[in-house]
C-alpha positions as CSV (number, residue, x, y, z in Angstrom):
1,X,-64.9,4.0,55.0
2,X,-67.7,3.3,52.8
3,X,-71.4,3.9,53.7
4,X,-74.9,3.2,53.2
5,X,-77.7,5.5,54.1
6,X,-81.4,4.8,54.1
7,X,-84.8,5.7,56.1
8,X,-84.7,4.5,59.4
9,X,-88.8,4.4,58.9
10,X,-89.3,1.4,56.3
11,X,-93.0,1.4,55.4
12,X,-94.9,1.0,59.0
13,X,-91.8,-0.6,60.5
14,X,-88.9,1.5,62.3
15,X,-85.7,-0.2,62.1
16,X,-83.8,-0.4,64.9
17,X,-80.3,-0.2,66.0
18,X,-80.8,-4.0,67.9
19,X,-81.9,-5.2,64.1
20,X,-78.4,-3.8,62.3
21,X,-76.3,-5.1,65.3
22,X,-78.1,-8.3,64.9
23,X,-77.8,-7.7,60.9
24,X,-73.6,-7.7,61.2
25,X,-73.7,-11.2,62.1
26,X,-70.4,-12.6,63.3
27,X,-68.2,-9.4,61.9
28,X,-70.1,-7.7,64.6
29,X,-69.5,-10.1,67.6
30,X,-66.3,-9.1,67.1
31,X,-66.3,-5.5,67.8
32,X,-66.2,-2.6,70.4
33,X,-68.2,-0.2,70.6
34,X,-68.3,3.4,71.5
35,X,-71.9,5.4,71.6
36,X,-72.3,9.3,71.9
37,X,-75.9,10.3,71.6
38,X,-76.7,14.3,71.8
39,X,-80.4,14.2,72.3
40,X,-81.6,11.3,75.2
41,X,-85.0,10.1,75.2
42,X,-84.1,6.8,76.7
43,X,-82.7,6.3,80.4
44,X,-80.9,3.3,78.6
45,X,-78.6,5.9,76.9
46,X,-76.7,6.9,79.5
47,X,-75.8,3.4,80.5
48,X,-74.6,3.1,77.0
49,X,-72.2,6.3,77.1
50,X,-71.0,4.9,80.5
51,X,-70.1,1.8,79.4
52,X,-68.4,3.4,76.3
53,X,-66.2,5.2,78.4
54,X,-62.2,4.0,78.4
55,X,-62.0,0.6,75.9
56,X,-65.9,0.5,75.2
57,X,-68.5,-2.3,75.4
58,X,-68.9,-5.6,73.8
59,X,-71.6,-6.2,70.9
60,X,-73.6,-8.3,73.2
61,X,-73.5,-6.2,75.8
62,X,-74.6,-2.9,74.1
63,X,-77.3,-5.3,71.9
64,X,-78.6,-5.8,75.2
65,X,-78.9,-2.5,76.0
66,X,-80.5,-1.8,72.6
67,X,-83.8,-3.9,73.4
68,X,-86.5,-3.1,70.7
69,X,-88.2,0.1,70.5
70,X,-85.1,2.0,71.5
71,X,-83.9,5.2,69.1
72,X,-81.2,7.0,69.2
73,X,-81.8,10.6,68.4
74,X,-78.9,12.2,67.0
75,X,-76.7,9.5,68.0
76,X,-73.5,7.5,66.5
77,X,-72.8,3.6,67.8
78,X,-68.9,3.4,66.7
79,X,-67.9,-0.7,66.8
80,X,-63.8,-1.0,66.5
81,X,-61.7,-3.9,65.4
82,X,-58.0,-4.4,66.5
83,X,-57.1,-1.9,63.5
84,X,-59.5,0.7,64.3
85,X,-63.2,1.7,63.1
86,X,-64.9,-0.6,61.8
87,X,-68.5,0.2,61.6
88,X,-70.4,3.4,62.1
89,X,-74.4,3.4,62.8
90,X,-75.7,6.8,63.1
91,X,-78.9,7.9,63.7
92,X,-80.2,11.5,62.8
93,X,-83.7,12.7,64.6
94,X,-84.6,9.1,64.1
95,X,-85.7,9.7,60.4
96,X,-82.4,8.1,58.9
């Protein structure tokens, strides 16, 4: 799989993982999606890891669990397609 990496910090504005869900467009609505996240700060990210449990979450349903504001710290947001991984957003101590 290829990748892109950049600063999760862009100038004054933090991007978030709700803005590259949003960013995939229609390849993203799609998807299901798996989140593992080894440092919570947010209450919101155990309901994501719950509802990733078994055959995972729907894009809309884990956009609305990624309201603005929200980082993931150390975290990976897997989104699968019929043939398998599809796209991989990771976050690393909300710098990248």
């Amino acid at each position: 799989m290829k990748g892109i990496t950049f600063r999760a910090w862009q100038g004054g504005h933090y991007v978030t993982p709700a803005e590259l869900l949003v960013r995939l467009g229609s390849f993203g609505l799609g998807l299901t999606w798996r989140v593992e996240v080894d440092e919570v700060v947010d209450p919101r990210v155990h309901e994501m890891e719950r509802r990733s449990e078994g055959t995972g979450m729907d894009t809309l349903t884990l956009l609305s669990l990624t309201t603005p504001f929200l980082q993931l710290i150390d975290g990976e947001a897997r989104g699968f397609a019929d043939d398998g991984p599809a796209v991989v957003l990771t976050e690393v101590d909300s710098s990248l």
